[in-house]
C-alpha positions in Angstrom: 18.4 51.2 79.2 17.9 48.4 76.9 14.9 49.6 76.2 15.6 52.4 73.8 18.3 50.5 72.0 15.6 47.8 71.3 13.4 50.9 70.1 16.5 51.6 67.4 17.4 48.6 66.7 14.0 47.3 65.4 13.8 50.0 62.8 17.2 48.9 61.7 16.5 45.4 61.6 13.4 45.9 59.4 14.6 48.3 56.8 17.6 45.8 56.4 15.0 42.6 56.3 12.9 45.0 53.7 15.7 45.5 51.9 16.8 41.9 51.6 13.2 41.3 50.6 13.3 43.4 47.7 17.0 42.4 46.5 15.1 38.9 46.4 12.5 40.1 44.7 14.3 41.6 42.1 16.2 39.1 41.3 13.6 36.5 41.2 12.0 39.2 38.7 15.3 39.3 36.7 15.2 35.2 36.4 11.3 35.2 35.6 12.1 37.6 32.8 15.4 35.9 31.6 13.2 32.5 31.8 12.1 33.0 28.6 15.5 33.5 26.9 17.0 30.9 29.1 14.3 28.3 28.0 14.9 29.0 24.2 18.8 28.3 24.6 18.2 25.2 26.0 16.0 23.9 23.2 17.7 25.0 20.5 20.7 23.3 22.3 18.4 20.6 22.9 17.3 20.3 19.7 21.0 20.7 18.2 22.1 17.9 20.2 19.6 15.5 18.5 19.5 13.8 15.0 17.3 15.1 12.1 14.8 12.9 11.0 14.0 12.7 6.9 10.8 11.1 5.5 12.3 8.4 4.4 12.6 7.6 8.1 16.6 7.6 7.8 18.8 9.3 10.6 21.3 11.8 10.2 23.4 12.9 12.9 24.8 16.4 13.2 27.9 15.2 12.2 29.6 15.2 9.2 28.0 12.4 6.9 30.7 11.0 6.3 30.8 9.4 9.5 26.8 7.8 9.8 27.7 4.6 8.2 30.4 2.4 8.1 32.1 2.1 4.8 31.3 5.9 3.9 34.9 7.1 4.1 34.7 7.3 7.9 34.8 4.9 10.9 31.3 4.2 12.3 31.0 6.1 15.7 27.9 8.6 17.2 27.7 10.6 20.6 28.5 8.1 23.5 31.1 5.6 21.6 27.3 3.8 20.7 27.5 2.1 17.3 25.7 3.9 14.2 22.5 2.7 13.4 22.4 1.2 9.4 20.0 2.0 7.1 16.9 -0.1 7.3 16.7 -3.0 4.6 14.3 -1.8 2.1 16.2 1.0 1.7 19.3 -0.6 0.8 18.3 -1.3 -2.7 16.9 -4.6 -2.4 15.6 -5.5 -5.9 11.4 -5.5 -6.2 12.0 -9.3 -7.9 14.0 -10.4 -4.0 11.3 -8.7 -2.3 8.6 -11.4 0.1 6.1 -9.4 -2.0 7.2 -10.4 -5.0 7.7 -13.6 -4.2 3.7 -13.5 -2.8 2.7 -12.5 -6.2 4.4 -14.7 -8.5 3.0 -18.1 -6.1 -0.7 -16.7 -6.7 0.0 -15.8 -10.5 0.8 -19.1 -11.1 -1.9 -20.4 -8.6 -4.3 -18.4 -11.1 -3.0 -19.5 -14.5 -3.3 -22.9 -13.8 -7.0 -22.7 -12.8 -8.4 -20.7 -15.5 -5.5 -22.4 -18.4 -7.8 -25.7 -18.9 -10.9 -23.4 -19.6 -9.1 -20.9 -21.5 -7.5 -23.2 -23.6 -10.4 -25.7 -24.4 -12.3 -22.1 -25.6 -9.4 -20.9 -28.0 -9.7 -24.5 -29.8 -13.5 -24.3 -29.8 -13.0 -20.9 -31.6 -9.9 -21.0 -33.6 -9.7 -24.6 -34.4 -11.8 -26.6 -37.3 -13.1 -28.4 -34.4 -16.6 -27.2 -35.4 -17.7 -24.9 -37.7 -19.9 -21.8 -38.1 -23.4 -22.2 -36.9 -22.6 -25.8 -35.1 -23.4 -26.3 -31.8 -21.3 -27.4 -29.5 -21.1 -31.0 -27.8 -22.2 -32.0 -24.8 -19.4 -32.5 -22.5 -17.9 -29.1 -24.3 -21.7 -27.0 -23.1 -21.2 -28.2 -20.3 -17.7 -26.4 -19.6 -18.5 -23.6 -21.1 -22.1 -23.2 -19.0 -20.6 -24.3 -15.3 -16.9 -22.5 -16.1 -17.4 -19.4 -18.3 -21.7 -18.6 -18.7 -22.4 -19.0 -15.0 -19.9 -16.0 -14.3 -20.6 -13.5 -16.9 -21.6 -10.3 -15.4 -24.9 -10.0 -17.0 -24.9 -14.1 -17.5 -29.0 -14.1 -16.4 -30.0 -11.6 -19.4 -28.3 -13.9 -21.8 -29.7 -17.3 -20.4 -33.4 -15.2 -20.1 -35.9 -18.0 -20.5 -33.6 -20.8 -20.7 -30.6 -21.9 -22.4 -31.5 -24.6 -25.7 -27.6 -25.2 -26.4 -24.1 -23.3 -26.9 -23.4 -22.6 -30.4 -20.0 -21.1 -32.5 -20.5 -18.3 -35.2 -19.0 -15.3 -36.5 -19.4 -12.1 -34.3 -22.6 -9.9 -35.5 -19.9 -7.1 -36.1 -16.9 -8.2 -36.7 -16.9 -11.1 -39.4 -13.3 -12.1 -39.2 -13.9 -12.8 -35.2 -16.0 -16.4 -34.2 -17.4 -16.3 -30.8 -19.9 -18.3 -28.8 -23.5 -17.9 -28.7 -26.1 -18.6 -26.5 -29.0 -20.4 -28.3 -32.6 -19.8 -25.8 -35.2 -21.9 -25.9 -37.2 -19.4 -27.4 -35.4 -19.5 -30.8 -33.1 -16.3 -29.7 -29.3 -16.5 -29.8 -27.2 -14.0 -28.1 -23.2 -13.6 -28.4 -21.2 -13.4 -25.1 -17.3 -13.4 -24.6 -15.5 -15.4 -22.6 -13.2 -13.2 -21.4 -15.8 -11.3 -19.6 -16.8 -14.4 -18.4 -12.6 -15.1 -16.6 -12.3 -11.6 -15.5 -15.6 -11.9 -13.3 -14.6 -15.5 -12.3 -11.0 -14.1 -11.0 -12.6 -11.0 -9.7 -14.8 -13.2 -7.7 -12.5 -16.2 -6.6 -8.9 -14.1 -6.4 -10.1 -10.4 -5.2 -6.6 -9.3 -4.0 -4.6 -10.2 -6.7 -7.4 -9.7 -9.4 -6.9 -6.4 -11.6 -2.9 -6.8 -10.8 -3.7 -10.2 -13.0 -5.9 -9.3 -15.6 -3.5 -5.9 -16.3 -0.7 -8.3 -17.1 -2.6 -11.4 -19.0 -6.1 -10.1 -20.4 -4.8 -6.8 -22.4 -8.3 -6.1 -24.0 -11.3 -4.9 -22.1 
């Protein structure tokens, strides 16, 4: 007698576990499909919850801005009860002359002006001085300075010299008359003009590279 009722009840038994099958199907269908949506909530929420971030690499809570700083017309609290972060320093208006920077620039400024100061000024007296007149060469010690401290640095200093230098001599410019500037007399009877400024800008160029054209913007206005 058992028999048949195990015949019956077997059918039964899978039509129901086909039936569960497919209930579970479909719904893990229905999830698969919602996925999607449910994944798009939950990084806009995601993405609501967090701060936005500005180039200036500031933070800006979703919350009113009245409340990300302390001393903006709201007590200082975020998400949590954790304190808000401040503004980083540089952007709190700290004055370019207060800036490390700065302060950088200014020590090598000086360091600069007192190297080339001794040179520059012993030139200006050679030129705009009665120290010697037009056509006179200079004196020893003077050549000297000029040659090792301004000549040797000029950037085309070996087309000057060519065959040799005979002496250093003071004279009005070929072009402009009102204007004295040194000459290099060769010692083939030749005597070429060359400015000493040329002469400093190559010599800081050379010696102070990283603080160069800053320099020579600010103290040598002429090309």
């Amino acid at each position: 007698m058992t028999q048949p009722f195990l015949l019956v009840a077997a059918p039964a038994f899978a039509l129901s576990f086909t039936a569960a099958m497919m209930a579970s199907s479909a719904t893990a269908l229905l999830l698969l499909r919602g996925s999607p949506l449910l994944r798009g909530r939950a990084i806009r929420a995601s993405a609501a919850s967090r701060p936005r971030r500005y180039a200036s690499g500031l933070v800006e809570p979703l919350s009113p801005p009245a409340a990300a700083f302390p001393g903006d017309g709201a007590p200082a609290s975020s998400v949590g009860g954790a304190k808000a972060p401040s503004p980083p320093k540089s952007l709190q208006g700290t004055p370019w002359m207060e800036r490390p920077e700065y302060r950088r620039w200014k020590d090598k400024e000086e360091e600069i002006l007192k190297d080339i100061e001794p040179i520059r000024i012993l030139t200006k007296e050679i030129l705009h001085s009665n120290r010697y007149l037009d056509g006179e060469s200079l004196s020893d010690e003077d050549e000297k300075e000029v040659l090792e401290k301004l000549l040797a640095y000029h950037p085309h200093s070996e087309n000057k010299i060519g065959c040799g230098v005979d002496s250093i001599m003071v004279d009005r410019h070929p072009q402009f008359k009102s204007s004295r500037c040194l000459f290099v007399v060769r010692t083939d009877g030749v005597w070429i003009d060359f400015s000493y400024q040329k002469c400093l800008r190559a010599y800081i160029r050379e010696k102070y590279p990283l603080y160069a054209e800053k320099f020579i913007r600010e103290h040598f206005k002429r090309s």
